[in-house]
Every structure is written in structure tokens, then in C-alpha cells.
C-alpha positions in Angstrom: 125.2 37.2 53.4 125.8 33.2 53.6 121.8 32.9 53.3 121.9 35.1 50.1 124.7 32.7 48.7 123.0 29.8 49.8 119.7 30.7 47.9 121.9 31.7 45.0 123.4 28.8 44.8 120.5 26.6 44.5 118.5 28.8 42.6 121.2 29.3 39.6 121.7 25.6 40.0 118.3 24.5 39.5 117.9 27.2 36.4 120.8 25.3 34.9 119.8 22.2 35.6 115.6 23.3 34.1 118.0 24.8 30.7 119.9 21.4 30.3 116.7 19.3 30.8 115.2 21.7 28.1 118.1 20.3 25.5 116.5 17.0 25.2 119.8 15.5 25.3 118.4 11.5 25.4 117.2 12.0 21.8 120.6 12.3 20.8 122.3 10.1 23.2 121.1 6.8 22.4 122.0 4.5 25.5 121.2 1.6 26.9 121.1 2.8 30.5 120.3 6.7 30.6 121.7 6.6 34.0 125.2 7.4 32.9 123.7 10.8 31.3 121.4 11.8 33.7 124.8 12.2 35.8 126.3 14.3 33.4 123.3 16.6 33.6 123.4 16.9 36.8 127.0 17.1 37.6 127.0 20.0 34.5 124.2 21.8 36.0 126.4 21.9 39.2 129.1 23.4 37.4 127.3 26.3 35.0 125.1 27.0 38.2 128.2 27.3 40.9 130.0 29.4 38.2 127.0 31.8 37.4 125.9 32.2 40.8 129.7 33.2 42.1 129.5 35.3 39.5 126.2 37.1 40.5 127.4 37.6 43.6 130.7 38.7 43.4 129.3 41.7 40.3 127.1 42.5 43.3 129.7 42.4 46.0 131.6 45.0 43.2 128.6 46.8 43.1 128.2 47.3 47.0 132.2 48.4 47.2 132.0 50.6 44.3 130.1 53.2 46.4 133.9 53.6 48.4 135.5 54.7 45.3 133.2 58.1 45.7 
């Protein structure tokens, strides 16, 4: 099970992080130094990818117990 999370975790991660990257957020930004927003991408693709892939896996932890309700 802590593999399963593990994978999750970087695979809904990196999907976040591909999606953000997609935004083209530096066209709008206009910065000096990028580095500042390349940060926030990455700290945001962190965030949306921790909360999707808990969420995966706890609808399939619900899906695994819902079998004891029978």
C-alpha cells in the first residue's frame, strides 16, 4: 500500500505540475527573474497533486471497504 501511495503521489504531482506548465503563465507574468514563479509552479503543483492523489486513494480505500457493508 505505501508503494501504491508513493507512485500516486508522484505521478498526480508530475500531472499537475505538466497542466500548470501547459498555462504558459511567464506570458503573463512579466518578471525580471522568472525564478520567483517557477517556485510557485512548483510549490502549486505540490499542492493540487498531494490533494488529488489523497483523494484517489482514499475513493479507492472507500471502494475496497464498501464490499463490508454487503
Amino acid at each position: 500500500m505505501s508503494l501504491l501511495t508513493i507512485i500516486s503521489h508522484f505521478l498526480f504531482i508530475a500531472l499537475a505540475f505538466v497542466g500548470i506548465q501547459s498555462l504558459r503563465l511567464d506570458r503573463y507574468i512579466v518578471l525580471k527573474d522568472q525564478r520567483p514563479l517557477k517556485l510557485v509552479i512548483v510549490m502549486l503543483s505540490v499542492t493540487i497533486g498531494y490533494s488529488c492523489s489523497s483523494f484517489f486513494l482514499s475513493f479507492m480505500d472507500s471502494v475496497v471497504h464498501l464490499s463490508y457493508l454487503v
